[in-house]
Phi, psi and omega in degrees: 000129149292127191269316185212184210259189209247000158222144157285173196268126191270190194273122159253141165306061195201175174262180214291293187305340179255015141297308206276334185285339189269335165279307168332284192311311175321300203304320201277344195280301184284000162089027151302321146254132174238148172325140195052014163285148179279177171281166189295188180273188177266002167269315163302324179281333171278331160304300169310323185283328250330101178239187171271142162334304194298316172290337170274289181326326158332270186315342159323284171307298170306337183263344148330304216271335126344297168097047171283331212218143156227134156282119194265148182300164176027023188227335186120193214217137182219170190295138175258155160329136169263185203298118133018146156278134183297170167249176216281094179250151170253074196269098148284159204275148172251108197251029195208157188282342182281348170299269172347286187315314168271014173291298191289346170277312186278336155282013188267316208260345181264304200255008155301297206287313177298297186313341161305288164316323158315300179260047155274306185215038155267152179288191176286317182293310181295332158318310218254012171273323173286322173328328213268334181276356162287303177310332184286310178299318145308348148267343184302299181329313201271285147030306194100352212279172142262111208308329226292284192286347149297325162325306206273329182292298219301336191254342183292335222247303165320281181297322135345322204266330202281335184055054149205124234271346164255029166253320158303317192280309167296302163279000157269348151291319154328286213039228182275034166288321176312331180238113178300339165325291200330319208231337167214182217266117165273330194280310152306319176322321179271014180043039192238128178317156168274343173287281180336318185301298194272026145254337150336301210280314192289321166318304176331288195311283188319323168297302198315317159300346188291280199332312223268359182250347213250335205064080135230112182274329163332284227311328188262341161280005178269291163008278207287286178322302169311328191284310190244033174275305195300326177312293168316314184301305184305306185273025173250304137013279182280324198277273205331318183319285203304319183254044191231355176293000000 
């Protein structure tokens, strides 16, 4: 385990949580961290770095989702081997709401089918990795913060359950193309408080987890489909608005 870390961090032109994520990956590129050591704890870490709990868990959630770290529940986060070569996807970024929309079509027929799969054959651990990635998203929430990469561990984590490594591999290539938070107002689009929206959206999430703890894969593929049909509704919604202006 690293107790601490082997420099300080230096000052970047970035926010705090993409510092903290580009010095980990430093620490972990010069083997100051090697695969299977655990990371300092998030108290250590906010000490040495000096940041907030919210920016290191932030930064926690991206080298998830990046499948740099994996967190075991209650015990801490440790480096993982590094990753495979990806595979050859040609992913633009997606910046337009018809961008989206068609983000969200191919991710209806891909992460339906993982959430099936999820409650068939996820472990206790992948139970309690998606758990730790819903609280994470409920704390950003309350924060004020933005969720978009606790959001992508929480489908990354889902499919990860699934044991089969190209559905992980896909959606982490995607990356956080994957969540329309990221890149638009979701909340305004639905004409919703934004607390009231993203506790709607966080139900979502909890069924999807629910099915998948109950092994009822219908059940969890219904879940995961409706959680991103509504989504899909909601920004069809706005493009239809938006050229009707």
């Amino acid at each position: 385990m690293a107790d601490s870390l082997a420099t300080p961090m230096p000052a970047r032109n970035r926010n705090l949580a993409e510092q903290v994520v580009a010095y980990l990956t430093d620490q972990i590129a010069s083997r100051a961290l090697k695969p299977g050591d655990k990371l300092p704890t998030e108290s250590n870490l906010m000490s040495q770095l000096g940041v907030s709990r919210t920016v290191v868990r932030e930064a926690i959630s991206r080298l998830q989702a990046m499948s740099v770290i994996e967190t075991r529940h209650g015990i801490g986060s440790f480096v993982l081997e590094p990753r495979r070569e990806p595979l050859d996807l040609d992913m633009v970024p997606a910046s337009t709401l018809n961008d989206l929309l068609s983000v969200l079509e191919l991710r209806i027929s891909l992460e339906t089918e993982c959430a099936g799969l999820a409650a068939q054959r996820a472990s206790e651990r992948d139970l309690a990795n998606i758990r730790s990635a819903l609280d994470a998203i409920d704390e950003a929430t309350r924060a004020g913060g933005d969720s978009s990469a606790a959001d992508l561990q929480f489908h990354i984590s889902v499919a990860r359950a699934t044991g089969n490594r190209y559905f992980v591999d896909i959606l982490t290539q995607m990356g956080t193309a994957l969540i329309p938070r990221h890149r638009i107002d979701s909340a305004g689009i639905a004409h919703s408080d934004p607390k009231a929206y993203a506790e709607l959206v966080n139900r979502e999430h909890e069924s999807i987890l629910d099915a998948i703890a109950r092994r009822d894969p219908e059940g969890a593929r219904a879940a995961m489909r409706i959680h991103l049909s509504s989504s899909r509704e909601r920004l069809r919604r706005a493009a239809a608005a938006s050229e009707n202006r």
